[in-house]
N, C-alpha and C positions, 0 to 999 in steps of 0.2 A: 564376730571374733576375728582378730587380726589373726593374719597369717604366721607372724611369729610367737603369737600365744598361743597358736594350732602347735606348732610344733614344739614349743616348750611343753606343755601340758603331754604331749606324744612323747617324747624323751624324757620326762621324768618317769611315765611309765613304763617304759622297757628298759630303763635303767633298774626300775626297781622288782621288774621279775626279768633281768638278763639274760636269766637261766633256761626259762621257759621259753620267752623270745628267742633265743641263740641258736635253741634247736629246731627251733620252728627254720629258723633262715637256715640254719646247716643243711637243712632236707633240702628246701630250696639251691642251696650254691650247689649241692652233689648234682641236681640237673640241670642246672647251667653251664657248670665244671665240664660236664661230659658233653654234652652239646657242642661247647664253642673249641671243646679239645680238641673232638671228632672231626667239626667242619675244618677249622684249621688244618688238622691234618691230612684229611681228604682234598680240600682247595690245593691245597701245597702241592700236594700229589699229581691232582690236575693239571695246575700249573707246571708242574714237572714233566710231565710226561708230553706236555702240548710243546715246550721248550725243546725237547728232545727229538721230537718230532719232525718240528719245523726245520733241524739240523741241515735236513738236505731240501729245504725247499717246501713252500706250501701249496705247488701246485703238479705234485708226481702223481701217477694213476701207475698202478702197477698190476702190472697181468701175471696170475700163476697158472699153473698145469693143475687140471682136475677143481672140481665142482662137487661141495660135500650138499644134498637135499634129502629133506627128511621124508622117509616112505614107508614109514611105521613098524618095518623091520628092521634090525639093526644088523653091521656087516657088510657081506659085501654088497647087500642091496641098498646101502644107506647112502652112495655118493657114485662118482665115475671120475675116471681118469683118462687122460690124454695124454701126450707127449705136444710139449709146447717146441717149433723148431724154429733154425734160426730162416727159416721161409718164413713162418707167421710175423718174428721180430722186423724182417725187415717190411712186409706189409703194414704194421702196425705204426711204425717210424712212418710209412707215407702218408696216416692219415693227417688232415687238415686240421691245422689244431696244434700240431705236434712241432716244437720246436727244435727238443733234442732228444735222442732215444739212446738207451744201451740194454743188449742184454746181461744176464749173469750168469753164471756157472760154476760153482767154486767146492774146494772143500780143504782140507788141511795139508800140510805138509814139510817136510825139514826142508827147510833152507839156510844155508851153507857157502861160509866164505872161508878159504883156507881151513883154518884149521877150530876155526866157528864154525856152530849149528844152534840153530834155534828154531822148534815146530811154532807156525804162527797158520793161520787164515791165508789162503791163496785164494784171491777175487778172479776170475777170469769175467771181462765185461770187453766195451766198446770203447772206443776214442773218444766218443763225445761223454763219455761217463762226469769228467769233472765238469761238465757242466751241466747236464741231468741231475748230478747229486750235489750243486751245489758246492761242490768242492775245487781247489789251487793247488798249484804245484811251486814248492818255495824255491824250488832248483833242476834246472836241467827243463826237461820238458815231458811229457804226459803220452801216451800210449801213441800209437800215427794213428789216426779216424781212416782206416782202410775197410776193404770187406769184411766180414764177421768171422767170415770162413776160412779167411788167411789168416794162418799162423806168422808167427814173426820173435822170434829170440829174442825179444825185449821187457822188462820187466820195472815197476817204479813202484821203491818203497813206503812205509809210512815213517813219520821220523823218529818214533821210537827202534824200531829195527832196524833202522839204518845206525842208528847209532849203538845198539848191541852188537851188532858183526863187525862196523868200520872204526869204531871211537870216535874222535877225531877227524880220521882220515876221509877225505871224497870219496862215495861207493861212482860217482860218476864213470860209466864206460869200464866199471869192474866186472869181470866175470865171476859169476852166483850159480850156483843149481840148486833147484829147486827139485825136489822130486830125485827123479832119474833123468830131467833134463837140465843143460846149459843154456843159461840168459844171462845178457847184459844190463846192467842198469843206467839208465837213461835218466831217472828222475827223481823227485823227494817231496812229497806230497808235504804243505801247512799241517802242521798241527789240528787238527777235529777235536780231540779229547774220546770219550767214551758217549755209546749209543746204551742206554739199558743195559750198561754193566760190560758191555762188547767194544775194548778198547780199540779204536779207528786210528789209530798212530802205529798198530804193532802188525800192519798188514802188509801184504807185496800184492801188485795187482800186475796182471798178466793177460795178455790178449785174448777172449773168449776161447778162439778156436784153439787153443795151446791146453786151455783148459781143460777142456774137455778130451783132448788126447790122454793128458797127463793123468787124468782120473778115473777115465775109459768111461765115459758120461754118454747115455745115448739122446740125452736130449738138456735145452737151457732149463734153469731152475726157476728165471722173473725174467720180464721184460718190464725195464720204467721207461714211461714216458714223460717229458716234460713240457708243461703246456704252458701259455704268454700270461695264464692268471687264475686263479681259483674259479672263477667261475666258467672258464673254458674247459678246466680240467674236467668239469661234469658234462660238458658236451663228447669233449674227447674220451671219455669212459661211455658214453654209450654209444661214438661211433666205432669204439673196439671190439664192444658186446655184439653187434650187429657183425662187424667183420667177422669175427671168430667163428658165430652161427655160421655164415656162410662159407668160412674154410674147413669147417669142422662135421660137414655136412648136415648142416639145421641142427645142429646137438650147442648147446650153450653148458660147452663143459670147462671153464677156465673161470678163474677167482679173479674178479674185477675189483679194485680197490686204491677209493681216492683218500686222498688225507683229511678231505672234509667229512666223507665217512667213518672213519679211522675217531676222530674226534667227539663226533657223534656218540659211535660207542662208548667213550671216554666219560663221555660227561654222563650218557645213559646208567654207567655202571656207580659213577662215584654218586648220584642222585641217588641210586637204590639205597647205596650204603648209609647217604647222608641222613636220607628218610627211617633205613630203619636204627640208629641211633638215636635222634628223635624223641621216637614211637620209643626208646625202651626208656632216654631219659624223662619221658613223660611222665612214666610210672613215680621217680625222686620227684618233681613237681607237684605230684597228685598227692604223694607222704607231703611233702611242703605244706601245700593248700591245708591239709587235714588239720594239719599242728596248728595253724596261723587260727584256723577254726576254732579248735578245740580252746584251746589257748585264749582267743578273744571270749567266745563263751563264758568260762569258766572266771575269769577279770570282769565280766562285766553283772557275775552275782557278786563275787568280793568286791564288788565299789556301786554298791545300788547307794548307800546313803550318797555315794560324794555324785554319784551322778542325781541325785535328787537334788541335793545342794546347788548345781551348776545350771537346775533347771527352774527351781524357785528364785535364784540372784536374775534371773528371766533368757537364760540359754533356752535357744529353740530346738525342735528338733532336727533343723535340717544341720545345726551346728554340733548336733553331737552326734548327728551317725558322722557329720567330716571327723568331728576327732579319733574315733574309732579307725572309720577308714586310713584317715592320715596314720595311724599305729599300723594297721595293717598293711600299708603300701612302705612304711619304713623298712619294715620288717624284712618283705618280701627283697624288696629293693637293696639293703644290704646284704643277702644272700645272696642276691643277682649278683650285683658289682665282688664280689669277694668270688665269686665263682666265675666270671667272667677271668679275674685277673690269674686265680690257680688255672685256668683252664688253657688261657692262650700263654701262660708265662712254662704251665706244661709240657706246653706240646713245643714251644720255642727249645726248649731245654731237650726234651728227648731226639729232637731233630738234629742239636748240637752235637749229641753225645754221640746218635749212629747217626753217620754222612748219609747213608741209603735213604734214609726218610727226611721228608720235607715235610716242611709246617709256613701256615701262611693264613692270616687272622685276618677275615674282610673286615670291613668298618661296617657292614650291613647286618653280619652275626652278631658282631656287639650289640649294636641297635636293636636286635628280633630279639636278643638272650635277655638283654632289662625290660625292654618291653612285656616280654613274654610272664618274666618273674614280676614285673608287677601287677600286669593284669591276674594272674592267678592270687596274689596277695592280696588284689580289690575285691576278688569275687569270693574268696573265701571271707571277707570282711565287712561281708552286706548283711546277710542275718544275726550276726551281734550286733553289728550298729545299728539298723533297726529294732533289734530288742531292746537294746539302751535305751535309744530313742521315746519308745512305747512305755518307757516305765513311769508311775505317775510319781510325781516330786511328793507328796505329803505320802505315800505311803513307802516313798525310799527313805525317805528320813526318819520313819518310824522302826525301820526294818534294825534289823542287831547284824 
């Protein structure tokens, strides 16, 4: 049997119970549908969040105060805390490895020009910050790289705030207060955009040690480090863990974390999700399978004479479990592709609709989603077309 009699003989039949077929593939496209919706959406996300990440570079290792370990009580026996100072920051900055260091310290505050205010994010860090975090100054110039501990009345915007308090006008060598202190502005940080919803244009960043005056801070809140490449950055996190232990007097109480870590967990959590979506679309594939079952069954007692017919004009049998098969694989196969296309044309759309969610459809989900729906449409399609098969031609032909 030629290939194109395989599939005319197959399309004349699911033309002529479309009804039955239609639903069988419906069940089918709902676990496709939700599958490639899901992955879309979850990749997008991925991708989202690695994109965002990388914002400041993909080689930061960043040191916090305190160390959460699980000790089967929960409370205050569940973790320990330390005070990170900027003694350990500047330690840290000397290790080998380490290109550029800043600490941070910050918290909110009004800031104010004449007869403007506006409460925004006050960063208190290091001089070498814009280039730790990857970040340019479009105007003026960027903090002095002095001691930690030296205060200094200077202050540089981001370009959203600068242009809320000055319009138009140059904040250059304006005087601003901040807080309850007076700074100068010296500079005007490039455009960043937003981190995780945390707009990086609408900040003013101010010498650490100011910082911490201004907020009555008795210790830095991160120290990042910047290393020459991703895979130094894991040398340099564990020549920090080691430092810490031994400023810390043998206690490894501080939160070590590189961005290859960070990503890690990224993809650990979006796998779980991707997996148990899956697992629940599995279930609409398993109703698929059933219907395609049920369905070929049921077709293949209503057509015992014609299948007698096709096997006395001398059809074999391995040509009529393909016919069978090929109806079952159409079947599946249409439900695949139609769910495939609501699925990623879904998640494109919802992604449209709210900015916060991203959607992003690999070429390898497509490929797993038809594959997936056809192999289930084969295997439910083996025991009819075997029955068919089995049947003997002189007594299908006799049958009513």
């Amino acid at each position: 049997m030629k290939l194109g009699d395989l599939l005319s003989l197959s399309l004349e039949a699911l033309f002529a119970h479309r009804l039955r077929y239609g639903l069988s593939a419906l069940a089918v496209g709902v676990g496709v549908c939700a599958v490639v919706a899901m992955s879309s959406l979850g990749e997008g996300t991925r991708r989202y969040i690695k994109l965002q990440a990388s914002a400041f570079g993909t080689s930061i290792v960043s040191i916090n105060p305190g160390k959460v370990s699980t000790m089967g009580i929960p409370g205050a026996m569940g973790g320990s805390v330390r005070k990170l100072t900027i003694e350990d920051a500047r330690a840290l900055a000397r290790l080998p490895g380490v290109v550029s260091a800043t600490p941070y310290a910050g918290g909110t505050a009004e800031v104010e020009y004449e007869r403007r205010g506006r409460r925004v994010i006050v960063m208190g860090v290091g001089g070498q910050m814009e280039h730790a975090w990857s970040m340019n100054v479009a105007t003026g110039r960027f903090l002095p790289d002095t001691d930690w501990e030296r205060s200094s009345p200077v202050a540089v915007f981001g370009p959203r705030l600068s242009r809320e308090l000055f319009g138009n006008e140059s904040p250059l060598g304006k005087p601003v207060r901040i807080g309850r202190a007076r700074f100068r502005v010296i500079g005007i940080m490039e455009t960043k955009g937003t981190l995780f919803g945390f707009d990086l244009d609408d900040v003013a960043y101010i010498p650490v040690a100011n910082a911490l005056a201004l907020f009555d801070l008795p210790e830095i809140a991160e120290v990042d480090l910047r290393s020459s490449s991703i895979e130094e950055s894991r040398r340099v996190a564990e020549r920090a863990r080691r430092l810490m232990i031994d400023r810390h007097a043998g206690e490894e109480d501080v939160t070590i974390v590189t961005q290859a870590d960070a990503m890690k967990t990224v993809d650990t959590i979006m796998n779980v999700v991707t997996a148990t979506v899956t697992g629940i679309a599995a279930v609409s594939l398993l109703v698929g399978a059933i219907g395609i079952f049920t369905v070929l069954w049921i077709v293949v007692q209503e057509r015992v004479q014609e299948v007698g017919l096709v096997k006395a004009l001398g059809g074999t049998r391995r040509q009529v479990v393909q016919w069978y098969l090929c109806e079952a694989a159409l079947t599946a196969g249409a439900g695949g592709a139609a769910g495939v296309i609501v699925g990623a044309g879904g998640a494109a759309l919802l992604a449209r609709a709210v900015p916060a969610i991203q959607a992003f459809t690999p070429p390898w989900v497509v490929a797993a989603a038809l594959g997936m729906a056809l192999f289930v449409g084969l295997l439910a399609g083996v025991l009819p077309a075997l029955r068919a098969a089995s049947l003997d031609p002189i007594e299908s032909l006799r049958a009513e």
